[in-house]
Each structure stands twice: as structure tokens, then as C-alpha cells.
N, CA and C of each residue as an Amber inpcrd file, in Angstrom:
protein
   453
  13.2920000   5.2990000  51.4700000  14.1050000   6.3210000  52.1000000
  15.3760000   6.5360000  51.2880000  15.4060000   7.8440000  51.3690000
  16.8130000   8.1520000  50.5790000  17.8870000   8.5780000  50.9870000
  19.0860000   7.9940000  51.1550000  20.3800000   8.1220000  51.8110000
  21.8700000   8.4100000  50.3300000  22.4420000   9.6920000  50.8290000
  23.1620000   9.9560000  50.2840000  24.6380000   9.4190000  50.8340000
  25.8680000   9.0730000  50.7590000  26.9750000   8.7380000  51.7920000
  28.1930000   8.7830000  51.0600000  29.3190000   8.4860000  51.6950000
  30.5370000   8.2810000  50.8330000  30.1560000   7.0100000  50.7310000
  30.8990000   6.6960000  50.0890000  31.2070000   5.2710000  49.3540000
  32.4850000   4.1130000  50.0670000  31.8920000   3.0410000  50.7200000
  33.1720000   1.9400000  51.0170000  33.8070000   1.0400000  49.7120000
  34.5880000   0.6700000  50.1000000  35.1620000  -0.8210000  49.6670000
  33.8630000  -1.8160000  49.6990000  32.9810000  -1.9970000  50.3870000
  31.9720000  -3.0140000  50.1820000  30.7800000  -2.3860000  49.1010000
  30.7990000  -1.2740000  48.5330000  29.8830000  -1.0240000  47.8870000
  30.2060000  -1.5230000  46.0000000  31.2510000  -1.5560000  46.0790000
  32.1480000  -2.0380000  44.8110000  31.6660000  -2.9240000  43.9350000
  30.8780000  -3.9760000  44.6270000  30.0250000  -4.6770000  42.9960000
  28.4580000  -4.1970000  42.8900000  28.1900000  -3.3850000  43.8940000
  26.7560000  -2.1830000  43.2810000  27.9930000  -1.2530000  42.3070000
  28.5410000  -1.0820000  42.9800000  29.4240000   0.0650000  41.3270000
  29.5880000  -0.2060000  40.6080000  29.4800000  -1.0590000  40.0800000
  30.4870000  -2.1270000  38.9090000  29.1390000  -2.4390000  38.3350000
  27.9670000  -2.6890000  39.1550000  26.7950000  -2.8820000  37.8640000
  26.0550000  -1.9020000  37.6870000  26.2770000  -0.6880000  38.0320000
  25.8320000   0.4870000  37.4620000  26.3980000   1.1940000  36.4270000
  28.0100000   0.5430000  36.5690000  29.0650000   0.9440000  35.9170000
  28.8040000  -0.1140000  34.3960000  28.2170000  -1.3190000  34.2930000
  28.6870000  -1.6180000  32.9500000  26.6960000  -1.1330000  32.9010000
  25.7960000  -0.9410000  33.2550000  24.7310000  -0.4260000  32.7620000
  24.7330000   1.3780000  32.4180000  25.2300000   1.8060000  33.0950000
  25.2820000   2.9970000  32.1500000  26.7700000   3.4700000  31.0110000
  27.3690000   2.6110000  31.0910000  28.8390000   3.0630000  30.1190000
  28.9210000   2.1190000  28.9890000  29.2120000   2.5140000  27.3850000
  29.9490000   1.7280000  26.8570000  31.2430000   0.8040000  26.9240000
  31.6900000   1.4440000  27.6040000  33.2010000   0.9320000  28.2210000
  33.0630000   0.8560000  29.6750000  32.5430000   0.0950000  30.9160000
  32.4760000   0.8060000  31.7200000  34.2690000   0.1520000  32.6410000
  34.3460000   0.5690000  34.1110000  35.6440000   0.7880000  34.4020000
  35.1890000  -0.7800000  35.0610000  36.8140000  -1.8810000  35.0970000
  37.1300000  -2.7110000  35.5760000  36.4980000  -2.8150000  37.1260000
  35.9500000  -4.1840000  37.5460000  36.0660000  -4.1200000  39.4120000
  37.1260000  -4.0060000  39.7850000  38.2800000  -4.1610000  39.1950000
  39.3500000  -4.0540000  40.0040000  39.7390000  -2.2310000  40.2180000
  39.2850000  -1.5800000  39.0330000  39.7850000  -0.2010000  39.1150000
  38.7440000   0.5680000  40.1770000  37.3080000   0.0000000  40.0140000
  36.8700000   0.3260000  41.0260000  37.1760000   0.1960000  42.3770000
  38.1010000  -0.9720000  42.5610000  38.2570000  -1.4550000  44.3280000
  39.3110000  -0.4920000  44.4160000  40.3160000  -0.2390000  43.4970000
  41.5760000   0.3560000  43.4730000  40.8360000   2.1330000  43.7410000
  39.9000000   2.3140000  43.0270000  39.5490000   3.6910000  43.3560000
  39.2030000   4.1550000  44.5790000  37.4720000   2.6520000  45.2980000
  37.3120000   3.2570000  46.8600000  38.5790000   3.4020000  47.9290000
  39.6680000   2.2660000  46.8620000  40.6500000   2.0220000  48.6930000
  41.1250000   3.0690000  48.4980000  41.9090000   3.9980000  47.5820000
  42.9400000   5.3020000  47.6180000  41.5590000   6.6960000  48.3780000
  41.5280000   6.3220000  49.8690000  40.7810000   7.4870000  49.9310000
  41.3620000   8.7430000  50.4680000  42.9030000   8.9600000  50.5790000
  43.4510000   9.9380000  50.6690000  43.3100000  10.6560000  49.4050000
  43.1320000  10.6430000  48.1120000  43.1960000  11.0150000  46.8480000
  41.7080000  10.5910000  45.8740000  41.0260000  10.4330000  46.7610000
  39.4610000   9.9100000  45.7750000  38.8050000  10.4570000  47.1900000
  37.4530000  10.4450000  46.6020000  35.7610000  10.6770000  46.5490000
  34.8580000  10.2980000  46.0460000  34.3460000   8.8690000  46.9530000
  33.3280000   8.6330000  45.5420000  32.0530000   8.7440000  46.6570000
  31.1840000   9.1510000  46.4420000  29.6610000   9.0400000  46.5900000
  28.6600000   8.1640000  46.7260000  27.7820000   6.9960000  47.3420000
  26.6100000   6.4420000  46.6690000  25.8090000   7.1200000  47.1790000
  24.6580000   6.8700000  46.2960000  23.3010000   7.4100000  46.3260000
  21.9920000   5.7460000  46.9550000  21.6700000   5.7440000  48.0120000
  20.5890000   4.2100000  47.7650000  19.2260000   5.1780000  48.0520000
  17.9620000   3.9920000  47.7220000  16.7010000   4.3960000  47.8180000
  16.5150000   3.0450000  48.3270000  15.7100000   3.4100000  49.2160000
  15.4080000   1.4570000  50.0610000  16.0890000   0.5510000  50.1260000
  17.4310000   1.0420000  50.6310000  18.4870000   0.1370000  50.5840000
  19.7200000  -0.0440000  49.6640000  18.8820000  -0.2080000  48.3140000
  19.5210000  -0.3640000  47.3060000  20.8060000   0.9280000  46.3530000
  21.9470000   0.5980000  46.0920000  22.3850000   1.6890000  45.3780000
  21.8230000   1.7550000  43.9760000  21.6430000   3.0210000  44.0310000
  21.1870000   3.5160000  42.7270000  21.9920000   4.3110000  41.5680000
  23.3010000   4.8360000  42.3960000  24.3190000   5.8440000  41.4700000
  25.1230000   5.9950000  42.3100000  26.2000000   6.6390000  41.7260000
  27.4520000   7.1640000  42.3580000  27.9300000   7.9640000  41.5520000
  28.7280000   8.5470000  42.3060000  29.7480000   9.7940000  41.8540000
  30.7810000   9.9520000  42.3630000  31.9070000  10.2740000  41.6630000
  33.5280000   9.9870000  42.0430000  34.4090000  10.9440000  41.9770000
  35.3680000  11.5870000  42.2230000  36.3430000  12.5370000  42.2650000
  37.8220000  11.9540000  42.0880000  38.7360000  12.7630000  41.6760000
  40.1710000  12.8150000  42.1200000  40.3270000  14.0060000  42.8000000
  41.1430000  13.9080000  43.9860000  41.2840000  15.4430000  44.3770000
  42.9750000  15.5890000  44.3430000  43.3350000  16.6770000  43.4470000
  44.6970000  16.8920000  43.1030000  45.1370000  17.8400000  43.3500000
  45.8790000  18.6530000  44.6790000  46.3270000  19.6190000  45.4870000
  44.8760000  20.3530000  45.8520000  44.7430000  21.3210000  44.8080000
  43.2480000  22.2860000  45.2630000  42.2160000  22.1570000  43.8480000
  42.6830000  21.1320000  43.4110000  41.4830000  20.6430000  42.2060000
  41.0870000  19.3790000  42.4500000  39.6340000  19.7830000  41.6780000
  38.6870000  18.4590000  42.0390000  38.4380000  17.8040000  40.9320000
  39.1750000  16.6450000  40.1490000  38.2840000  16.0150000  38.8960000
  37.4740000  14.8820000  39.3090000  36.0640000  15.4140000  38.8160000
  35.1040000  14.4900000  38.4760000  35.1130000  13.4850000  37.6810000
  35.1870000  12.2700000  37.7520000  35.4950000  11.0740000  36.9660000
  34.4880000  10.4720000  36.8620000  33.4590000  10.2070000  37.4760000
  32.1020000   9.5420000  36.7590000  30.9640000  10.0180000  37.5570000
  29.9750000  10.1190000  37.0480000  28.5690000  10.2230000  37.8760000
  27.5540000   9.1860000  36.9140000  26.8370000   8.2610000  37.7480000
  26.3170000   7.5340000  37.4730000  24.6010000   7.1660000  37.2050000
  23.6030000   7.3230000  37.0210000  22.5850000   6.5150000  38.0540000
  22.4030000   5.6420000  37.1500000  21.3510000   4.4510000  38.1080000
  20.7960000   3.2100000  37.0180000  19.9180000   3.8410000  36.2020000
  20.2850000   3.0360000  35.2790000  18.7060000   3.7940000  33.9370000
  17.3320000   3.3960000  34.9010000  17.2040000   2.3640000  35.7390000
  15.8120000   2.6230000  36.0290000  15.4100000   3.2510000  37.1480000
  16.5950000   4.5810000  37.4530000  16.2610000   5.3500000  38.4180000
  16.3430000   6.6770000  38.0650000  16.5890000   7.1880000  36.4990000
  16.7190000   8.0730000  35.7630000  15.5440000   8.9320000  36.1900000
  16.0830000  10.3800000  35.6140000  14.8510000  11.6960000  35.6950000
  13.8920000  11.7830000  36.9280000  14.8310000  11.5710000  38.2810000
  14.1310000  11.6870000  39.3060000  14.7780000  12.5780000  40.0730000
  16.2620000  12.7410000  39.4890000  16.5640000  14.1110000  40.5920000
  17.5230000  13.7100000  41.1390000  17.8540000  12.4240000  41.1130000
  19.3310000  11.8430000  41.9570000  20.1440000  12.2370000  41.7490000
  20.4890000  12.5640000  40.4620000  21.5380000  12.6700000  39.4310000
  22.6050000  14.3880000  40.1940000  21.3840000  15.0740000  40.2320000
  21.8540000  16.7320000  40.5830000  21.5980000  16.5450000  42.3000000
  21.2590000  15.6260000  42.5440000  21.4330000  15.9960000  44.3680000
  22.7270000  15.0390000  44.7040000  23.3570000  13.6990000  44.0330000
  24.1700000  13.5700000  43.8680000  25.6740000  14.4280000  43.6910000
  25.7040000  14.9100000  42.3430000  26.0720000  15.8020000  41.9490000
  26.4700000  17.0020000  42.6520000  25.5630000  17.9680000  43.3830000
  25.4810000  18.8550000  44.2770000  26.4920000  18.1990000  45.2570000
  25.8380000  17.0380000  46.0110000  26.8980000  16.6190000  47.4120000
  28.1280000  16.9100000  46.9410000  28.6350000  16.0630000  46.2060000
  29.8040000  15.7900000  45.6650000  30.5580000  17.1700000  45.3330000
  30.1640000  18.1890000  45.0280000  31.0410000  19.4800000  44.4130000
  31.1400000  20.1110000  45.9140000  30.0320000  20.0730000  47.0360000
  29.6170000  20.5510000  48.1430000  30.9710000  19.5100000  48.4850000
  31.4210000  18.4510000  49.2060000  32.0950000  17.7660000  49.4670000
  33.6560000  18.5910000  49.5340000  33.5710000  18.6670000  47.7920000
  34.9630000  18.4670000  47.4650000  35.2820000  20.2560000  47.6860000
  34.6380000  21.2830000  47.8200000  34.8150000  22.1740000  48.1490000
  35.3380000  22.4060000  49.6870000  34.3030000  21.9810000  50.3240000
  34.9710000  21.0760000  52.0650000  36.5400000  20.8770000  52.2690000
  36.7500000  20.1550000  51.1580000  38.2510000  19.6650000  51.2140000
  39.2390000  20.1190000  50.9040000  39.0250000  21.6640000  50.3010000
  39.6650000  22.8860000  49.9320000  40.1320000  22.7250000  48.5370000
  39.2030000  22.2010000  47.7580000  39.1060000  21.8990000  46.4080000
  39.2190000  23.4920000  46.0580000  39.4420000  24.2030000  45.3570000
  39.1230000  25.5000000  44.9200000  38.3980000  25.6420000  43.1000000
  38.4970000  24.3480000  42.4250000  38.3170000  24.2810000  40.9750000
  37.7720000  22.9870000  41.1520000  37.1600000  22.6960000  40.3020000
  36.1080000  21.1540000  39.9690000  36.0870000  20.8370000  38.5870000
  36.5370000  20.1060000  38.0050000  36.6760000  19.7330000  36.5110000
  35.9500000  18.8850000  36.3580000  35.5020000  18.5780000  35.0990000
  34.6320000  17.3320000  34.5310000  34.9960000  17.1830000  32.9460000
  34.5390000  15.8720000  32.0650000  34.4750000  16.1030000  30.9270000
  33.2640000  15.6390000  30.6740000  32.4140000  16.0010000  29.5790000
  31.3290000  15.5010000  29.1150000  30.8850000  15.5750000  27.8420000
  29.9670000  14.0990000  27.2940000  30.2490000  14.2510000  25.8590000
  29.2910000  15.4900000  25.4230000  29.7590000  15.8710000  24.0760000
  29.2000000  17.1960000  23.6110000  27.4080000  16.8610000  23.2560000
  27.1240000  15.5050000  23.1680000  25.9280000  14.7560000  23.0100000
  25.1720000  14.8820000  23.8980000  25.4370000  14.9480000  25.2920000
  24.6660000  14.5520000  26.2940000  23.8960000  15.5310000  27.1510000
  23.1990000  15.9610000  26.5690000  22.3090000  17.5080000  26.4980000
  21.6920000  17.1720000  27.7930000  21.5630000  16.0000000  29.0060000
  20.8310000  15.8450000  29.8880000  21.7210000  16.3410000  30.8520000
  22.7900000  15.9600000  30.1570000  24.2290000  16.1330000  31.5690000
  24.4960000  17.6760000  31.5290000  24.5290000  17.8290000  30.1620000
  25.0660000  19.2680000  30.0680000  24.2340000  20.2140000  30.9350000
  22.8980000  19.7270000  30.7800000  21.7570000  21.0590000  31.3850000
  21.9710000  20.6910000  32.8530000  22.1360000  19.1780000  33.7400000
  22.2230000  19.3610000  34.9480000  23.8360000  20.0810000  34.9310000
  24.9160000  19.9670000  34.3040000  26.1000000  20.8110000  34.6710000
  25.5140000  22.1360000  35.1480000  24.9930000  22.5010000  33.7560000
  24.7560000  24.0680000  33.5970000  24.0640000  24.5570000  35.2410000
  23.3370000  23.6220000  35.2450000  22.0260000  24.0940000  36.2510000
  22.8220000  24.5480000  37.6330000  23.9290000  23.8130000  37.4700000
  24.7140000  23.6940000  38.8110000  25.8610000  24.5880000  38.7650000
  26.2090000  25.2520000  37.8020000  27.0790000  26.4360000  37.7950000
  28.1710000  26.0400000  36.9150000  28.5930000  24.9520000  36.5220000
  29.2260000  24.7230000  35.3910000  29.2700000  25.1570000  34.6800000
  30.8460000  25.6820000  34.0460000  30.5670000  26.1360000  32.4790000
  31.6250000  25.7740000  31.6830000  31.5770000  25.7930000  30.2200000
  32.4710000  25.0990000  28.9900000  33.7540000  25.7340000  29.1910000
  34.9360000  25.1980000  29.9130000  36.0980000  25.6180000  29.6200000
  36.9790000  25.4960000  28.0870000  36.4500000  24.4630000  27.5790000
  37.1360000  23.9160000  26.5650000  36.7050000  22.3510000  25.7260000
  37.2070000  22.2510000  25.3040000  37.3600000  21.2470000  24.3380000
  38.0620000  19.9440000  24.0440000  38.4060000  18.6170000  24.3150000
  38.6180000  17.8520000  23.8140000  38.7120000  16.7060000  22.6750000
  39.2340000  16.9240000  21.8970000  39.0150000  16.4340000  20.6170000
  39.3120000  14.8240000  21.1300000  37.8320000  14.1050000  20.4360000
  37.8360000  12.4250000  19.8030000  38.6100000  11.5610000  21.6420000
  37.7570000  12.1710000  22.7050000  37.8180000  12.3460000  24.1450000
  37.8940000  10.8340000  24.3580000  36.1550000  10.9860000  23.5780000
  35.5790000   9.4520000  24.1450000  35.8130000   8.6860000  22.9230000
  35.9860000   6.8370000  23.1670000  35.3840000   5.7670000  22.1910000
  34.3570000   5.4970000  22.2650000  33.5880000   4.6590000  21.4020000
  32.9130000   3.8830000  21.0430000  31.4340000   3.9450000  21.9230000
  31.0790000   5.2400000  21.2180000  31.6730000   5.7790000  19.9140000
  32.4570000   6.9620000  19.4610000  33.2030000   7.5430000  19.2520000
  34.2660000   8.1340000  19.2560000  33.3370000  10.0270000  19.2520000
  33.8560000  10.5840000  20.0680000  32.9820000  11.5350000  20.1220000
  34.1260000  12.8130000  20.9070000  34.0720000  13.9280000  20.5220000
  34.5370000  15.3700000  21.2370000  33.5580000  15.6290000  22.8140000
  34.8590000  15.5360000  23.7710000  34.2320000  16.4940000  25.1450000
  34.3520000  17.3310000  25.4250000  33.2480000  18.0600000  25.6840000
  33.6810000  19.6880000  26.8390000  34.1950000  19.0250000  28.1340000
  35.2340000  20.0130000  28.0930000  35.8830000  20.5580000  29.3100000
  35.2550000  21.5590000  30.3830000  34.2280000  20.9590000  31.2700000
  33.1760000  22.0490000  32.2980000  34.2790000  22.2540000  33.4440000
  33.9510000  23.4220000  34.0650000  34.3970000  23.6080000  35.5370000
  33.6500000  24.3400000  36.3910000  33.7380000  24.7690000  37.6570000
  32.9760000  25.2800000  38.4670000  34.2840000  26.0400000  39.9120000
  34.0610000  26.8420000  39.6080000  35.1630000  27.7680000  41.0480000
  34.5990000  28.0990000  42.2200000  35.0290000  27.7230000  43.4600000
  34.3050000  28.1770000  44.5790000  33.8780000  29.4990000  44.6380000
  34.4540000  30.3290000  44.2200000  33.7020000  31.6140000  44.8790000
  32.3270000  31.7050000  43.6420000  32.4330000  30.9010000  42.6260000
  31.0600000  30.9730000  41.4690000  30.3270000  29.8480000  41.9590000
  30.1720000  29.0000000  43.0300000  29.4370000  27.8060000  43.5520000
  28.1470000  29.2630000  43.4400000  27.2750000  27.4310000  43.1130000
  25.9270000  27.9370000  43.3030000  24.9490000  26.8450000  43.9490000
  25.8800000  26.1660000  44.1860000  25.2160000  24.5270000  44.8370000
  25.1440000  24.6330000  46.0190000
């Protein structure tokens, strides 16, 4: 069974090992605990299938903007669709909350992410030069505007 939800404080070491399995760098447990507790100013998402978490997805919400700060799944739950129904909640969410703009960055490499952005109404605002480390790489700058939702 598949359950989509916000995210507690107890979900924090399923985040943290999804977090060093899909990231080169991935984010501290502590930045994670520090992220679920600020939930006046965050959004994070899990995704489980039989219990188990499988991904997450996270926000900052900053007056009437929404930055996207990570979306996750485990590699061995990849190319099943989580990723964009995830995804979807989360922009659906933060629109709710009178988000009016949704930001993301993503590497210019990641042609899987890019096409679920795209798919979802995202488009290339811009550019970040040498964004990411290791390995050192340029991000687009995607966004998505409520009245252009297509989610």
C-alpha cells in the first residue's frame, strides 16, 4: 500500500538513509532534524510502500515562494512513478499555502529529473554556474507559477 504524508521528526533516520544513498554529499541528521522541526518555514513530504519510506521531498516556504530543496527516492524504488506523484503533492501542497512561485535547482546532467520537471510544468529560469560539488557541475534554475500549474 502506498501512502503519501507530511513528514515528522520521527521519520528523520529513514531520511538520512535515503539521503546518504542518493547524494554525493548528502545533508547531516542533524540538518535533517533541524529541517522537520522548523515547520512554520519547511515542507517536507514522505512517500512509504508497505510501511517502509521510500523518498521524500522538502520545501522552504519564503513569504509567497516555494524552494524545493531535495526530492529523493531510494535507488531501489526508482522508475516507478514515486518520484512525480511525490513531486506533484508537494508543488500541490505548497500552492495550498499561498506559495505563488516554486523554485528548484537541478543538475544540467540529470535528464531524468529534468524530464519529470518538464512533465510537471517546470521550466529553465536560469543558470547557476559550478552550483554543485563533487562533482562540480552547472544548475538550472526551474520554476513553476500558479496560474501555469499543471499538476
Amino acid at each position: 500500500m502506498l501512502n503519501l504524508r507530511v513528514a515528522t521528526l520521527d521519520d528523520k533516520d529513514a531520511i538520512f538513509e535515503i539521503e546518504k544513498a542518493c547524494f554525493s554529499i548528502p545533508w547531516s541528521l542533524d540538518s535533517i532534524t533541524t529541517e522537520l522541526s522548523e515547520t512554520e518555514q519547511r515542507l517536507y513530504l514522505v512517500v512509504e510502500a508497505e510501511g517502509q519510506i521510500i523518498g521524500y521531498a522538502g520545501a522552504w516556504l519564503v513569504l509567497d515562494e516555494g524552494q524545493i530543496t531535495n526530492i529523493a527516492i531510494h535507488p531501489d524504488f526508482r522508475r516507478e512513478g514515486y518520484g512525480v506523484m511525490l513531486t506533484r503533492k508537494l508543488i500541490r501542497e505548497l500552492f495550498k499555502r499561498g506559495m505563488n512561485e516554486i523554485f528548484l535547482e537541478v543538475r544540467i546532467s540529470n535528464v531524468a529529473a529534468l524530464t519529470m520537471y518538464r512533465r510537471l510544468g517546470l521550466t529553465v529560469k536560469g543558470l547557476r554556474k559550478n552550483y554543485y560539488t563533487a562533482p562540480v557541475e552547472d544548475a538550472y534554475i526551474m520554476s513553476i507559477i500558479r496560474e501555469e500549474a499543471l499538476v
